[in-house]
N, C-alpha and C positions, 0 to 999 in steps of 0.2 A: 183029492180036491173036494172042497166041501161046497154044498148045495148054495151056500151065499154069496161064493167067489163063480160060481158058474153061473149063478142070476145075474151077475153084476159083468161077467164075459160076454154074457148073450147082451144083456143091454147095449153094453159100450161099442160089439161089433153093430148091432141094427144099430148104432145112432151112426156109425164112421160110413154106412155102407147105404148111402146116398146117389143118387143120379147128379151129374153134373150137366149143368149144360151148354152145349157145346158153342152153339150159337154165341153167349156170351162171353164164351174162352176166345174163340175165334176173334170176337172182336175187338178184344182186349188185345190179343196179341197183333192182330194188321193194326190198332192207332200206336202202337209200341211200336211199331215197325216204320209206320210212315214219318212218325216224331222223329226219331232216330234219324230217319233220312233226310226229313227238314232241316234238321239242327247241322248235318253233314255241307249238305249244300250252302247250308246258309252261311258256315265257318268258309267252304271255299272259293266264294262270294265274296265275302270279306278281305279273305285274304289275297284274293284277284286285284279286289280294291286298294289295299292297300301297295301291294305293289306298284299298281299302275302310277299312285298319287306319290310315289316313290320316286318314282324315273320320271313323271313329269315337272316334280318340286328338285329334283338333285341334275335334271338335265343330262342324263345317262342316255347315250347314242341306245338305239333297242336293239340295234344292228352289232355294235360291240357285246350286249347280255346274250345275245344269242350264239354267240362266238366262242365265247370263254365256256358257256355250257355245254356246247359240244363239245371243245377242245377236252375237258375236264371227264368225260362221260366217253370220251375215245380212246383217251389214255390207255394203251397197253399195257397189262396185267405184267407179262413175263415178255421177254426179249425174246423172241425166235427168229430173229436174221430175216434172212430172207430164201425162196424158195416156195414148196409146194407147203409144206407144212406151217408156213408163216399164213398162206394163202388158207389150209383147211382150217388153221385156228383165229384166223380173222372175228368172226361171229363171234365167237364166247372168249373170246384175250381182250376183253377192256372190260373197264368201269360199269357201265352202261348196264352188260348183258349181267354181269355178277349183282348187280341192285335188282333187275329183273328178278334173277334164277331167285335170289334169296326171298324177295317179295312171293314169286310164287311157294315155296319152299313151304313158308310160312301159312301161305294162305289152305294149304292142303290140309297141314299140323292144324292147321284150326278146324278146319270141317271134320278132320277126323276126330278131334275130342267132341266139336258140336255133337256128332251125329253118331258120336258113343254110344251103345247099350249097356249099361251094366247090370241085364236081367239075363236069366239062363233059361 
């Protein structure tokens, strides 16, 4: 390697090899963080609203939406008669608990790529 490619090595690494600072990362990332949350709530908000102005403009008993949602969320998975094992597989044999299980499922797969390292 020649002396001009080594001047221009040492340059380039002192200019990359800088202090960050931290304070301003940090705060970069909490209004990143809170935006996000804002925008979250404020879509579920919305969508509250919209509901509500749903069932009070269509005149839908709230007592019947709440009915059908469970019926639909209680639904059993697989048919297991009746008995003790109808009884242990109660909990996790509907709808309900399988939107759960996969929600969490998900949310795990997510924090494990989040909170990846890919340094050795």
């Amino acid at each position: 390697m020649s002396r001009e490619f080594d001047a221009r090595l040492q340059t380039m690494f002192a200019d990359a090899n800088m202090e960050l600072d931290g304070a301003n990362f940090v705060g970069r990332v909490m209004t990143n963080t809170l935006a996000w949350r804002n925008r979250l709530v404020a879509a579920l908000a919305g969508l509250s609203l919209v509901v509500a102005i749903c069932v009070l403009v269509f005149n839908i008993p709230l007592l019947q939406i709440t009915q059908q949602v469970s019926l639909i969320f209680t639904t059993a998975l697989i048919d297991v008669g009746e008995g003790w094992t109808a009884l242990l597989l109660a909990p996790v044999n509907n709808i309900g608990s399988l939107l759960i299980l996969t929600a969490k499922a998900l949310r795990i797969i997510q924090k494990k790529m989040a909170g990846a390292s890919y340094v050795n």
